[in-house]
N, CA, C and O of each residue as an XYZ file, in Angstrom:
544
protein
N     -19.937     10.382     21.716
C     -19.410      9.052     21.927
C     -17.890      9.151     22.025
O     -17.395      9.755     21.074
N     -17.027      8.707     22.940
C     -15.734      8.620     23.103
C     -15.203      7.250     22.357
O     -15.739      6.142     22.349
N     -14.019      7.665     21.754
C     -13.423      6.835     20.762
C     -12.631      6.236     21.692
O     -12.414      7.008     22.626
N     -11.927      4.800     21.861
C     -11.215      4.234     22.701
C      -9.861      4.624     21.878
O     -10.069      5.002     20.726
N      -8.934      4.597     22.174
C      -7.316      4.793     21.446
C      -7.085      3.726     21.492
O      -7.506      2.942     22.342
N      -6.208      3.429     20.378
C      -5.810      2.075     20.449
C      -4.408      2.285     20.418
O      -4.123      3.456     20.167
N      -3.577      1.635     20.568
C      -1.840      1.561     20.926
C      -1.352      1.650     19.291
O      -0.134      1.480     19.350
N      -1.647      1.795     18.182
C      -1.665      2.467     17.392
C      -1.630      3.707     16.979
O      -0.704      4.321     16.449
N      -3.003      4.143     17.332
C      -3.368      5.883     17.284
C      -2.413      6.387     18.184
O      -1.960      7.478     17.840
N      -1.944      5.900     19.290
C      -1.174      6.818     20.361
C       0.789      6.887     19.788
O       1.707      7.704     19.854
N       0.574      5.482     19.256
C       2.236      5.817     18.406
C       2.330      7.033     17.237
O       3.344      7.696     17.019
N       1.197      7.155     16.624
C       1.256      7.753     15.527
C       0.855      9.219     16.229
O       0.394      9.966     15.367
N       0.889      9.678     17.212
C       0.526     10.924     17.691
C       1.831     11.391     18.003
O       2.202     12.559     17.888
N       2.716     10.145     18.521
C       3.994     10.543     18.982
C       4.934     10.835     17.594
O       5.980     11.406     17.901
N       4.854     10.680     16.732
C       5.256     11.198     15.312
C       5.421     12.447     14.851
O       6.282     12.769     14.032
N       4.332     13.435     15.530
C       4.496     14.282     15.293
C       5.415     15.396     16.383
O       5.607     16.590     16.155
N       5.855     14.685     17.498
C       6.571     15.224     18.321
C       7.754     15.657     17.413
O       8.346     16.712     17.640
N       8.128     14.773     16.298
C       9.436     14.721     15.607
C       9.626     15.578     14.580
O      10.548     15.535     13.765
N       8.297     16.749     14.656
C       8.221     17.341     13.086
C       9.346     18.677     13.578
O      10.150     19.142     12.769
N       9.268     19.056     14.661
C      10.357     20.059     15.050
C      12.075     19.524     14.785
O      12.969     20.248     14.348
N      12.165     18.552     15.052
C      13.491     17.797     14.787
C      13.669     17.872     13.509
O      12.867     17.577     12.623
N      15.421     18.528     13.355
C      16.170     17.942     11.835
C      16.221     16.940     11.458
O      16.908     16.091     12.026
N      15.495     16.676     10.336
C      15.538     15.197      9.740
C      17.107     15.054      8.964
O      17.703     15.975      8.405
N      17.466     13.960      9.073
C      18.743     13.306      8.350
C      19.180     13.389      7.244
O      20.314     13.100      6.862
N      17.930     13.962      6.401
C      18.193     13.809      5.454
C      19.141     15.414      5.010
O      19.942     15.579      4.089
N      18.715     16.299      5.947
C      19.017     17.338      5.722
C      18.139     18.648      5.586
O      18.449     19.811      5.841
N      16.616     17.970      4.976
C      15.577     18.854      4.710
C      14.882     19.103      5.914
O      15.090     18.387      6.893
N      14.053     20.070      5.952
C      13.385     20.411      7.088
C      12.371     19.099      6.713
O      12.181     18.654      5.581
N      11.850     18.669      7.817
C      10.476     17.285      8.036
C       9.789     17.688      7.618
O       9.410     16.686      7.011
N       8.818     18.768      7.184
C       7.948     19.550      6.431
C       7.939     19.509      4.842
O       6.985     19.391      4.074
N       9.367     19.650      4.574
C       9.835     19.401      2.830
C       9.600     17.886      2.773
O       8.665     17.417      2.123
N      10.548     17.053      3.531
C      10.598     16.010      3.422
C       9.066     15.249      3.618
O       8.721     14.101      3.336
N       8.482     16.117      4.079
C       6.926     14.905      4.151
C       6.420     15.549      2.953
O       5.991     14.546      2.383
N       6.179     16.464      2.207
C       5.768     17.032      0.687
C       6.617     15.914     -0.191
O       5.998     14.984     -0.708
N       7.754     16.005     -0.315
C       8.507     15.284     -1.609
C       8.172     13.852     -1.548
O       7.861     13.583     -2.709
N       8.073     12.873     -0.897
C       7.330     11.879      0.094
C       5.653     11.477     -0.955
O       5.281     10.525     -1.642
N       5.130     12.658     -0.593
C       3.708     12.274     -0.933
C       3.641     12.715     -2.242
O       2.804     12.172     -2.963
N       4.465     13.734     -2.782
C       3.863     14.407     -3.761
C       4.907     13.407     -5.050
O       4.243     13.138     -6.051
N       5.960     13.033     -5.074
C       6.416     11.587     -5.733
C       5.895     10.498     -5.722
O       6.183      9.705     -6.619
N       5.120     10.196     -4.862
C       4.637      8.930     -5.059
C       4.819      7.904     -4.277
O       4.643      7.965     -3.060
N       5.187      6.867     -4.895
C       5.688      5.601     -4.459
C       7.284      5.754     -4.460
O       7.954      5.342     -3.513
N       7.755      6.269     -5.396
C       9.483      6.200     -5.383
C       9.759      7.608     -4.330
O      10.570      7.461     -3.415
N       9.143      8.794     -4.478
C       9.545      9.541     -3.515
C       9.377      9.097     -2.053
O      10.123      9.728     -1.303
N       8.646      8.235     -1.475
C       8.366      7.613     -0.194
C       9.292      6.599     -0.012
O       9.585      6.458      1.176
N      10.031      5.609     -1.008
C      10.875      4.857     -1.180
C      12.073      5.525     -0.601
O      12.647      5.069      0.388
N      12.442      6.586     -1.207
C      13.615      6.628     -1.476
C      13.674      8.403     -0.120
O      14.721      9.037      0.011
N      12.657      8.707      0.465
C      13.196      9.446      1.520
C      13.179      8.837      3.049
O      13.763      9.219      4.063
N      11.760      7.105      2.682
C      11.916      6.181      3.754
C      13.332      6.008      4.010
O      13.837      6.230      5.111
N      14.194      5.473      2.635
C      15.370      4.689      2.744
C      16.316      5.588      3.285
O      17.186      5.305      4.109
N      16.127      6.520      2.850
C      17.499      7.960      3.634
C      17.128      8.575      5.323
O      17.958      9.165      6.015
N      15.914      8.316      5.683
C      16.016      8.798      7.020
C      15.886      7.887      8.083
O      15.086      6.957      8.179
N      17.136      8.410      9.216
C      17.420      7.581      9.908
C      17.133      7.741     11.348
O      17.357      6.841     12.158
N      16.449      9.326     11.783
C      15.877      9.800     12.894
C      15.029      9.784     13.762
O      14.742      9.292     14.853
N      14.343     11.173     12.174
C      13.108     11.709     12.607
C      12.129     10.786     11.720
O      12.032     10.571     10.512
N      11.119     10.123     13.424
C      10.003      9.285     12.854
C       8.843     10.097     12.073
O       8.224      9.561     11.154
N       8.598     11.361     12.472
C       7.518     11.675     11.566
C       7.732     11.693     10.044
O       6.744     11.266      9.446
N       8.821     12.096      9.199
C       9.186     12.082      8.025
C       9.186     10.687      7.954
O       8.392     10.186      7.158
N      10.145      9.703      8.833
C      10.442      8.302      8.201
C       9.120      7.856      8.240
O       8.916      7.303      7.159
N       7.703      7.796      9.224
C       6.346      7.116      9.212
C       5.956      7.766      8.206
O       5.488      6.894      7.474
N       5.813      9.045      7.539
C       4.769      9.670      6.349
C       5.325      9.162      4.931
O       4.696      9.020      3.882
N       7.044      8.870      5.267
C       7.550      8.548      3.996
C       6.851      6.729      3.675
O       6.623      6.168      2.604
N       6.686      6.246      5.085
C       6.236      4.458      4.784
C       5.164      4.627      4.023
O       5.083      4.097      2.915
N       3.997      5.562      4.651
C       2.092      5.740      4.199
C       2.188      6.415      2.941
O       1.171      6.289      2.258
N       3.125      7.108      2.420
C       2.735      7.368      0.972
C       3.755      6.507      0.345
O       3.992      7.222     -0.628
N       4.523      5.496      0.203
C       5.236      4.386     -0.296
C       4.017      3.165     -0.628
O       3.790      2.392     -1.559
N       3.380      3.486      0.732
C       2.029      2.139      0.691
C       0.548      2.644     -0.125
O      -0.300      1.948     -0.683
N       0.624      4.158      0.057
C      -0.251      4.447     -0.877
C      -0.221      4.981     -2.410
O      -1.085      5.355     -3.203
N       1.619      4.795     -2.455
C       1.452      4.818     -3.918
C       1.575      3.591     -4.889
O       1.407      3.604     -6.109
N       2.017      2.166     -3.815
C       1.856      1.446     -4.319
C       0.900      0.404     -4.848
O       0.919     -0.509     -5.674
N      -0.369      1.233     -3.573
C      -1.905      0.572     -4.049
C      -2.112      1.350     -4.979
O      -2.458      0.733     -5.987
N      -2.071      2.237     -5.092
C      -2.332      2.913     -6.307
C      -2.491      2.167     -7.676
O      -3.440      1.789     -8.363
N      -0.735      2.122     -7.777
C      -0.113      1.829     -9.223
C      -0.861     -0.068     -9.056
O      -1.700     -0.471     -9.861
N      -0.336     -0.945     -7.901
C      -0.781     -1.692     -8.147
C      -2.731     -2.197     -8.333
O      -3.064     -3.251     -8.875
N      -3.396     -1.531     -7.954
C      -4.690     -1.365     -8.305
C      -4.938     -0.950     -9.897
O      -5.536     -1.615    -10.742
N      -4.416      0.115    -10.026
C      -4.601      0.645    -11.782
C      -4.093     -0.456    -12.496
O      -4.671     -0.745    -13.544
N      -2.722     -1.411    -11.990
C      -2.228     -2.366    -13.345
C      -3.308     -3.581    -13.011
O      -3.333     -4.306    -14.006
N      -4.293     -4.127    -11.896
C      -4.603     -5.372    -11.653
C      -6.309     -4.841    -12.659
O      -6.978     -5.613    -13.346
N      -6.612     -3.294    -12.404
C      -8.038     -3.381    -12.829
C      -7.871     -3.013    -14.433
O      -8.923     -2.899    -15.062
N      -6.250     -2.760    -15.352
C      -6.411     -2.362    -16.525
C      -6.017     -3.914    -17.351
O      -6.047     -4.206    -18.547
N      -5.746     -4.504    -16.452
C      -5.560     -6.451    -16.847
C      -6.994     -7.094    -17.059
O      -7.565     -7.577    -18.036
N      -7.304     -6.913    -15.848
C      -9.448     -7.890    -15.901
C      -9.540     -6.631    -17.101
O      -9.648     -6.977    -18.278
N      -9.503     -5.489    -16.826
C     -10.851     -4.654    -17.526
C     -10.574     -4.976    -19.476
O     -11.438     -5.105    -20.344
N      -9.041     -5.022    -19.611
C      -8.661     -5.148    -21.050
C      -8.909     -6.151    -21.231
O      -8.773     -6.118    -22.455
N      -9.206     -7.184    -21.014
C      -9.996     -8.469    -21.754
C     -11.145     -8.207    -21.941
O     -11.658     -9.276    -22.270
N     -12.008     -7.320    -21.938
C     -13.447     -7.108    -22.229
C     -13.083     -5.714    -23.580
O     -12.456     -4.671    -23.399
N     -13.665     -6.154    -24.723
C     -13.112     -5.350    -25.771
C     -14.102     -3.742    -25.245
O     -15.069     -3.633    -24.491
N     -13.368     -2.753    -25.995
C     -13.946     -1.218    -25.487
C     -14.811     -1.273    -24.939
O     -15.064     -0.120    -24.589
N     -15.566     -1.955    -24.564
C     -16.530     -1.097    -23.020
C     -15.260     -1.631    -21.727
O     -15.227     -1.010    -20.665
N     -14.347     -2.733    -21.962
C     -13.184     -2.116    -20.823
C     -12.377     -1.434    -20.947
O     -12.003     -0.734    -20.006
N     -12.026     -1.403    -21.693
C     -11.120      0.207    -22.146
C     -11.841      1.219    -21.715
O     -11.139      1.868    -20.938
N     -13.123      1.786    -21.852
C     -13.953      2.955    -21.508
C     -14.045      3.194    -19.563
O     -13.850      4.223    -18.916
N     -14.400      1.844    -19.101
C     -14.180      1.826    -17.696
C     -13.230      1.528    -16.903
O     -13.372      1.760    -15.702
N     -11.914      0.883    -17.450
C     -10.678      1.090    -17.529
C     -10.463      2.391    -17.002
O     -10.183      2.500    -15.809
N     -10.599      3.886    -18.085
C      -9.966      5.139    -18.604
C     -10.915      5.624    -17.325
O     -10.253      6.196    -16.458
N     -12.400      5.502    -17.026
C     -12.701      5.897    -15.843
C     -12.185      5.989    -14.457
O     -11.722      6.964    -13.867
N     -12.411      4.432    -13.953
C     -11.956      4.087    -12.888
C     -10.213      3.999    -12.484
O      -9.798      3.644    -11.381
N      -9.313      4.420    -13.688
C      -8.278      4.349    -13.701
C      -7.894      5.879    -13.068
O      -7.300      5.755    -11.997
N      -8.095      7.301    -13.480
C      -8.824      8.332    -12.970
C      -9.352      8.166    -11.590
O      -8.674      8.545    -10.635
N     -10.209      7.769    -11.471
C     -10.889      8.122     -9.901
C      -9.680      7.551     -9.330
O      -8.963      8.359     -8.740
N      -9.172      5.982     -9.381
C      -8.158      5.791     -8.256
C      -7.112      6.865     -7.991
O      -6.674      7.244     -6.905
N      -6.815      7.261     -9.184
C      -5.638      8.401     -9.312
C      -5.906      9.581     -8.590
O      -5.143     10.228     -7.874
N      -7.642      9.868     -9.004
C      -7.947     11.391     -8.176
C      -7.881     11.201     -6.756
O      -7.337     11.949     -5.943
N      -8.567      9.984     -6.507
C      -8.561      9.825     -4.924
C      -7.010      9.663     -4.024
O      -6.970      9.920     -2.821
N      -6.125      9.334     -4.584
C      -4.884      9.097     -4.068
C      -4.125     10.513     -3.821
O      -3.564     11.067     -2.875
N      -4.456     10.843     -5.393
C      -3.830     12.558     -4.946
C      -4.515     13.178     -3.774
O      -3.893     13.615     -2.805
N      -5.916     13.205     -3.900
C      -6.537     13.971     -2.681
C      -6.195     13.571     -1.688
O      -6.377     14.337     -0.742
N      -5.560     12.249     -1.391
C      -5.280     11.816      0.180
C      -3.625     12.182      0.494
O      -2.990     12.092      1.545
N      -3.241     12.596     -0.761
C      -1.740     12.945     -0.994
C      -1.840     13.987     -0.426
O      -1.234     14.187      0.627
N      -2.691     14.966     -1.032
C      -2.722     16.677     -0.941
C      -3.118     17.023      0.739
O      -2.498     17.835      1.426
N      -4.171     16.290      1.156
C      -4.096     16.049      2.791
C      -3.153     16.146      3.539
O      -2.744     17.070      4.243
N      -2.818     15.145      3.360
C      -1.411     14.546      4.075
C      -0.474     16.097      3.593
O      -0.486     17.085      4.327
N       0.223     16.063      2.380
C       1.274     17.442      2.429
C       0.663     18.653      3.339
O       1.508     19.440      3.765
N      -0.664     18.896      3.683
C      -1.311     20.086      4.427
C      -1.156     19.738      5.872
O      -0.775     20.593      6.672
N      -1.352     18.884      6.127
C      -1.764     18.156      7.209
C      -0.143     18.405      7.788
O       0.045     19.024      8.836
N       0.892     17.894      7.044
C       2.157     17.772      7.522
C       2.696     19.353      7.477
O       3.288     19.661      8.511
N       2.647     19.943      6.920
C       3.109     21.544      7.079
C       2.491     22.090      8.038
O       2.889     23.192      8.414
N       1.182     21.371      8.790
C       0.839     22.122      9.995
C       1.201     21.569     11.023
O       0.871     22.010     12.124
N       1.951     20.492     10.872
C       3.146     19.453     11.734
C       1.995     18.481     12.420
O       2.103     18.420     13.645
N       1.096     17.840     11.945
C       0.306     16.883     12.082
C       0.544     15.705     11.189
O       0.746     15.807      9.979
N       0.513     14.756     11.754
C       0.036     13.227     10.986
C      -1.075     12.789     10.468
O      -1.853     12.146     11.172
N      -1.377     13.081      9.027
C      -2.762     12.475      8.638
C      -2.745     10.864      8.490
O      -1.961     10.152      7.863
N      -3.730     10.570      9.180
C      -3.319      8.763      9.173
C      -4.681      8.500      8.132
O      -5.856      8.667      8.458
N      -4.125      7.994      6.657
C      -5.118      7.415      6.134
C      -5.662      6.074      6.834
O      -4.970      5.387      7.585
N      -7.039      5.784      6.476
C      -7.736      4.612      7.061
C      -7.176      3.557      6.020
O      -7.147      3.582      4.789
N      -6.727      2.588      6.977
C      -6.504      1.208      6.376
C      -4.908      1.448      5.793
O      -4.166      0.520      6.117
N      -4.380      2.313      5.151
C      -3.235      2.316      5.076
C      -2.043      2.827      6.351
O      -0.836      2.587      6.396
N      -2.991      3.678      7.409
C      -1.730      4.142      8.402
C      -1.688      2.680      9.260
O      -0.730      2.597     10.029
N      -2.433      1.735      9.231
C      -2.329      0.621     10.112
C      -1.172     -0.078      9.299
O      -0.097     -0.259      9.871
N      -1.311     -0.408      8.224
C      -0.261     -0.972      7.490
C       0.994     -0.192      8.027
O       1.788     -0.747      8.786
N       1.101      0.680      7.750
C       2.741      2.152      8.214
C       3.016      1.075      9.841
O       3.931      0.292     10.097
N       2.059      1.395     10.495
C       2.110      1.007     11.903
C       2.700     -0.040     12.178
O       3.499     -0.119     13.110
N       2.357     -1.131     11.308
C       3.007     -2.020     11.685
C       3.911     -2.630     10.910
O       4.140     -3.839     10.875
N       4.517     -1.620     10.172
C       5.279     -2.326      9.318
C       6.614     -1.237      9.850
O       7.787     -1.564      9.673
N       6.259     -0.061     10.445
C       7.188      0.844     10.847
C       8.159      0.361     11.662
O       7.705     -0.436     12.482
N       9.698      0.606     11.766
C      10.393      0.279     12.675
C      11.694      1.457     12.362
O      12.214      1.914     11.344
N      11.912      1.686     14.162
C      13.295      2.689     13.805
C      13.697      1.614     14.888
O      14.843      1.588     15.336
């Protein structure tokens, strides 16, 4: 079955044209998309806010900014409902607080692989967010 492209997928392909380019910041686009994902939400913050170039670093720095902020904001909205239910929410709290965490890293650890082989991993549902929230 052939996938149609959508004017999305084809911007985010052009992203990686930029992984050969010196990023602004100074680091090779390769470092800079690791420090990015592997910080979090403030490392995506704060290498979004410094690059002024190269789109592949500045788009990977938006998608792990947006995915570390579902993150953190998911863990504080489900440890609010879940702590009003005495220890059996605390117990599924300490679970599901974990899986969000494991799953974020794993889409983290992607993405840093993905980007050292000078590719764009576009998470689902969050690279659309990047997309359109991206602007150079």
């Amino acid at each position: 079955m052939i996938r149609e492209v959508k004017m999305a997928d084809t911007a985010a392909m052009n992203y990686d044209e930029d992984v050969s380019k010196k990023s602004s910041t100074g680091l090779d686009p390769k470092v800079a998309n690791l420090l990015a994902y592997l910080f979090s939400w403030l490392g995506g913050l704060i290498i979004w806010l410094m690059e002024k170039e190269n789109r592949f670093v500045k788009w990977n720095a938006l998608q792990a900014l947006i995915l570390g902020v579902i993150e953190v904001g998911s863990i504080i909205v489900i440890s609010v409902i879940l702590g009003l239910i005495p220890y059996i929410g605390w117990f599924f709290f300490s679970w599901l607080g974990w899986l969000i965490a494991g799953v974020a890293w794993i889409l983290a650890i992607v993405a840093i692989i993905m980007g050292f082989q000078g590719k764009t991993f576009r998470i689902p549902g969050i690279a659309k967010l990047a997309d359109k929230w991206f602007k150079i």
